[in-house]
C-alpha positions as protocol buffer text, in pm:
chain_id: "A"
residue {
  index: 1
  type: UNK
  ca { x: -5846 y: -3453 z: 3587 }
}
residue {
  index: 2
  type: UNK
  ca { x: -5710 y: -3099 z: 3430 }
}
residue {
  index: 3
  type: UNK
  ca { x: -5358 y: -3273 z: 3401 }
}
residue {
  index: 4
  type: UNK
  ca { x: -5491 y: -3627 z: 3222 }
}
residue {
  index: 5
  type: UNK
  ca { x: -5643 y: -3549 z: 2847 }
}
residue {
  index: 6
  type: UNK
  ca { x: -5806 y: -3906 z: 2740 }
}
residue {
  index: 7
  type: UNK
  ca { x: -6094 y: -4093 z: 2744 }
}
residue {
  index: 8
  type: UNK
  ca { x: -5945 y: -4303 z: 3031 }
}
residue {
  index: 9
  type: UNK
  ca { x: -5946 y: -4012 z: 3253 }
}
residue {
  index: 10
  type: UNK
  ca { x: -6346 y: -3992 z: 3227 }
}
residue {
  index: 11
  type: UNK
  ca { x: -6346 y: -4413 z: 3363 }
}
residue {
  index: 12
  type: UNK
  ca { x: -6138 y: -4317 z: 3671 }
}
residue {
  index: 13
  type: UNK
  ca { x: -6395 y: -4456 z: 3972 }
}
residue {
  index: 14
  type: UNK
  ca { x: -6313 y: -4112 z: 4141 }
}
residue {
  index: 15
  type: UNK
  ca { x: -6420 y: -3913 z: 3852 }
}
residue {
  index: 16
  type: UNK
  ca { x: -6868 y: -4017 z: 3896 }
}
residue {
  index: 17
  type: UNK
  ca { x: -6929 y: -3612 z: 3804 }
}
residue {
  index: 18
  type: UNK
  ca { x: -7119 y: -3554 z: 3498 }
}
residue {
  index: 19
  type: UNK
  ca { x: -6953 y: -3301 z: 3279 }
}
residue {
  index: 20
  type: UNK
  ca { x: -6975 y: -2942 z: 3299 }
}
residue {
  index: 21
  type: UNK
  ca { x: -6886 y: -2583 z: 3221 }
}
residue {
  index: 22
  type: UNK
  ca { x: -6653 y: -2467 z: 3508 }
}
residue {
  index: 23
  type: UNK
  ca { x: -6615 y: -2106 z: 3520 }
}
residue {
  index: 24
  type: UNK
  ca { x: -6411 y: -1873 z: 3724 }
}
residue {
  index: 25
  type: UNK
  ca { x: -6563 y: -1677 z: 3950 }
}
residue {
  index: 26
  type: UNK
  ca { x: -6500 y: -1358 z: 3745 }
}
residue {
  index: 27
  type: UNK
  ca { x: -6662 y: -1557 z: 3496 }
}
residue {
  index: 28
  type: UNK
  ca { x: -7006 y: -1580 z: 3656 }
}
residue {
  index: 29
  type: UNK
  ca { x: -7007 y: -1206 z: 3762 }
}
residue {
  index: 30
  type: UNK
  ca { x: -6930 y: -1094 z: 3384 }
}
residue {
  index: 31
  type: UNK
  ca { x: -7148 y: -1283 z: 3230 }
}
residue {
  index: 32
  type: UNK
  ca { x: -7453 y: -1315 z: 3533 }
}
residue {
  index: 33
  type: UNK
  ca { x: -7391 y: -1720 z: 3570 }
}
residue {
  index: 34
  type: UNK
  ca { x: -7470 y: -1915 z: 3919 }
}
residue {
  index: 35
  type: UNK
  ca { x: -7383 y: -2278 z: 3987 }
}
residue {
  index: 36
  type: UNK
  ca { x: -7639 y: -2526 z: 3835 }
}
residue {
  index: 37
  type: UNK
  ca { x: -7788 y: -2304 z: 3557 }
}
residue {
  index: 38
  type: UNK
  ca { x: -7758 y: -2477 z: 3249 }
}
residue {
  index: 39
  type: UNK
  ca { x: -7648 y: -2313 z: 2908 }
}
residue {
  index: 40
  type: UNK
  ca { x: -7664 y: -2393 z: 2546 }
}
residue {
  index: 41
  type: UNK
  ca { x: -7262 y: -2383 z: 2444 }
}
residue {
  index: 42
  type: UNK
  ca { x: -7293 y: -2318 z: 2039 }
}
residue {
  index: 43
  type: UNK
  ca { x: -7034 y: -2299 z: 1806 }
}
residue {
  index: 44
  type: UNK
  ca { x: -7158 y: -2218 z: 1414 }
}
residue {
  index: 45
  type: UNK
  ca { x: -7438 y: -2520 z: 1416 }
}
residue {
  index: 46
  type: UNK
  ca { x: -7317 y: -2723 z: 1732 }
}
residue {
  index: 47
  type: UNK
  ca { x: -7453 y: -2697 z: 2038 }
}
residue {
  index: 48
  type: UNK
  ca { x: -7383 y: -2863 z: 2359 }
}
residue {
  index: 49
  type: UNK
  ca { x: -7592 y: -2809 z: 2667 }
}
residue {
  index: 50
  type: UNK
  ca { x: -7390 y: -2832 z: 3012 }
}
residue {
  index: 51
  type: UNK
  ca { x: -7473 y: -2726 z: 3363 }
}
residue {
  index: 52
  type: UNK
  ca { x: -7218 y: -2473 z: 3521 }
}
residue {
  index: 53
  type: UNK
  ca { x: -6988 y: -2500 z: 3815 }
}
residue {
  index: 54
  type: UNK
  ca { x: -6746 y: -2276 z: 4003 }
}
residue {
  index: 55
  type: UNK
  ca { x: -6396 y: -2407 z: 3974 }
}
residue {
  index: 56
  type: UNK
  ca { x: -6218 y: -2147 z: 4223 }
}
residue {
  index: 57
  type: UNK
  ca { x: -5891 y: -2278 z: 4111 }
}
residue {
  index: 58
  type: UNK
  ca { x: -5871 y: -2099 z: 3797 }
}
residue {
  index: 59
  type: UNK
  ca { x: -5878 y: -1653 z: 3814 }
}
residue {
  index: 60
  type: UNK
  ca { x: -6066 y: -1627 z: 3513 }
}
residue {
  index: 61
  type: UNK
  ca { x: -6241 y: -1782 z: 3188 }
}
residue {
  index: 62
  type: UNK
  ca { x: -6425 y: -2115 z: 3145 }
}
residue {
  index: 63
  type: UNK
  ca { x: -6340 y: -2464 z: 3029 }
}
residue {
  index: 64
  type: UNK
  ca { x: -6495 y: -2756 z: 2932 }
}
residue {
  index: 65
  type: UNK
  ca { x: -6319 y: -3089 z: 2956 }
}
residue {
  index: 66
  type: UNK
  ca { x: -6238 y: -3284 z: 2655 }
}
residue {
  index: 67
  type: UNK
  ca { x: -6169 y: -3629 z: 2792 }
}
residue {
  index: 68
  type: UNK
  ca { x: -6530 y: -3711 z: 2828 }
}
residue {
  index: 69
  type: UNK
  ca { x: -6677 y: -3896 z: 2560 }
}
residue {
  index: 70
  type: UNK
  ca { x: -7049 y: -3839 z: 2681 }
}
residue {
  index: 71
  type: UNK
  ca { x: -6987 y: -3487 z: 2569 }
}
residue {
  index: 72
  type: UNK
  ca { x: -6901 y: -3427 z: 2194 }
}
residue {
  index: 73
  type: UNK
  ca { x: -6649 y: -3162 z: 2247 }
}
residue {
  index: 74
  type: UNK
  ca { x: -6524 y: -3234 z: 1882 }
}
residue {
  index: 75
  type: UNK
  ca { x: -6791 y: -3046 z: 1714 }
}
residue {
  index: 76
  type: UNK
  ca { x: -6689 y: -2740 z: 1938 }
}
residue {
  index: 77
  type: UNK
  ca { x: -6345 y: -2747 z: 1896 }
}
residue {
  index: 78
  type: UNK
  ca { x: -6345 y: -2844 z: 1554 }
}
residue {
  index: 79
  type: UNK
  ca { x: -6050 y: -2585 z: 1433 }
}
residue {
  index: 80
  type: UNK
  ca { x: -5828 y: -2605 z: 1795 }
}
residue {
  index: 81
  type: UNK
  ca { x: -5758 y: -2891 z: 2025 }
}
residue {
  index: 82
  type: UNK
  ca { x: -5790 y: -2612 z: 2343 }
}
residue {
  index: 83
  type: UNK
  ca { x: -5912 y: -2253 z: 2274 }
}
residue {
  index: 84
  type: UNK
  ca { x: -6217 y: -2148 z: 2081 }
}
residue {
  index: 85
  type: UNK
  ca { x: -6479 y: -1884 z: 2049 }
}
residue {
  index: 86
  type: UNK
  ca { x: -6848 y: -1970 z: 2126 }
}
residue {
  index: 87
  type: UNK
  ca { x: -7162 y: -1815 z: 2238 }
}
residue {
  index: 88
  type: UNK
  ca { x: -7303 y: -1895 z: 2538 }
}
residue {
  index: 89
  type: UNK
  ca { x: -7655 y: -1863 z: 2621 }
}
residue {
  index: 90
  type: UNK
  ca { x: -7864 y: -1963 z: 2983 }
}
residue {
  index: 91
  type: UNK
  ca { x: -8122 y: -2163 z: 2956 }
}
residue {
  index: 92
  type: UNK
  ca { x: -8428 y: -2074 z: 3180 }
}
């Protein structure tokens, strides 16, 4: 799904995951993440709350995808179709 940006991608019958925050490993161990913990992903006023997952295909950094339209990803990346700065906070 990395290589297909639409809502299509998010109908494929292979694709029955509910969207999350994959992280590199890296990622957890800066930041003290594990699989499964949510956290509140807030940019300015908009927050979206996903649960994390390892994604040991990337080295480092996080991404959410974009293609699913359960997920308003718009309100995140508002100013930039790919990269943006948010906080990120677990919820316990």
């Amino acid at each position: 799904p990395v290589l297909q940006f639409s809502p299509f991608t998010a109908k494929a019958h292979q694709l029955r995951n509910k969207a999350k925050l994959y992280v590199s490993e890296t990622f957890m161990e800066k930041f003290g993440l594990k699989e499964r913990d949510k956290v509140e992903i807030q940019k300015e006023n908009n927050t979206i709350t996903l649960e994390v997952e390892l994604d040991n295909k990337i080295e480092s950094g996080a991404y959410i995808p974009t293609f699913d339209k359960n997920i308003d990803t718009e309100t995140i990346f508002n100013d930039s179709y790919r990269f943006t700065e948010v906080n990120i906070k677990v919820i316990k």
